[in-house]
N, C-alpha and C positions, 0 to 999 in steps of 0.2 A: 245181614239180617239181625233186629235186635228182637231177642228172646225178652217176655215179660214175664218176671217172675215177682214170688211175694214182696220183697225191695223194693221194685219198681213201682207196685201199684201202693204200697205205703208212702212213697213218696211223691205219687198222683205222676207218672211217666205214663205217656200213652203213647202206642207203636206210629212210627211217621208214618203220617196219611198224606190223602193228594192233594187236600188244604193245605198241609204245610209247602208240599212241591210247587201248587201255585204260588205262594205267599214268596220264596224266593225267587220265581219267574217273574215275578211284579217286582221285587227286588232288584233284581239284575235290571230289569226294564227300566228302572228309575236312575239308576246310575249310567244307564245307555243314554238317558234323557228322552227317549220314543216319545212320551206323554207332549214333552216341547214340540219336540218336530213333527207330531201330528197335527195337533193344534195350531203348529203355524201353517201347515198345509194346507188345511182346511181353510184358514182365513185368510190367505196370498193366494190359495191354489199353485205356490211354489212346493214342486215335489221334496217329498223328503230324500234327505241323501241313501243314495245304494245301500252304504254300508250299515246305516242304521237299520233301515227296509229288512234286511237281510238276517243280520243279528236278531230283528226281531222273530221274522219268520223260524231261525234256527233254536229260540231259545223256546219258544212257544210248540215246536215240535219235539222239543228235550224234553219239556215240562208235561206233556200228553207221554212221551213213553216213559217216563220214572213214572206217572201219578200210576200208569196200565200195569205196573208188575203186581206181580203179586203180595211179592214181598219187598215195600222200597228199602232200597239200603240205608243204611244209619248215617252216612256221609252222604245223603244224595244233596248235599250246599257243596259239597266239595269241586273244584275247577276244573275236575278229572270229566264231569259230567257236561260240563256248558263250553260254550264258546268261549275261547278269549277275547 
C-alpha cells in the first residue's frame, strides 16, 4: 500500500489507480502480441492460438481484480501478480 504524504504530493506522485492496472494489462497484451492474432483472426477467420486466447483471458481477469481492491499494491507490474 503506498502512503501519500507531503513528498509525494510535492513531487506530483499520485496513489496507483485502475488506469495504471489497465495501462500494464494493455502492456503485457502487447508483448503477448493478442492485438496480431486477433486481427489475424478476424481476417482468415483462423482461430487464435490456445495459449494466447488464454493468457489473454487470465491477464484481463488479474487486471479487473488489482484495479477492484481497495488499495492496489505499489508493485501491482510486478510477475508475482500476472501470468508468465
Amino acid at each position: 500500500m503506498r502512503l501519500v504524504g507531503k513528498d509525494d504530493a510535492d513531487r506530483g506522485e499520485a496513489p496507483v489507480g485502475a488506469r495504471d492496472v489497465e495501462a500494464e494489462a494493455r502492456r503485457r497484451l502487447s508483448v503477448l502480441g493478442h492485438e496480431r492474432h486477433r486481427v489475424r483472426s478476424l481476417a482468415t477467420g483462423i482461430d487464435m492460438p490456445r495459449e494466447v486466447h488464454i493468457k489473454h483471458l487470465q491477464i484481463m481477469a488479474i487486471a479487473l481484480a488489482l484495479s477492484s481492491l481497495e488499495s492496489i499494491p505499489d508493485d501491482y507490474r510486478s510477475d508475482v501478480y500476472w501470468p508468465k
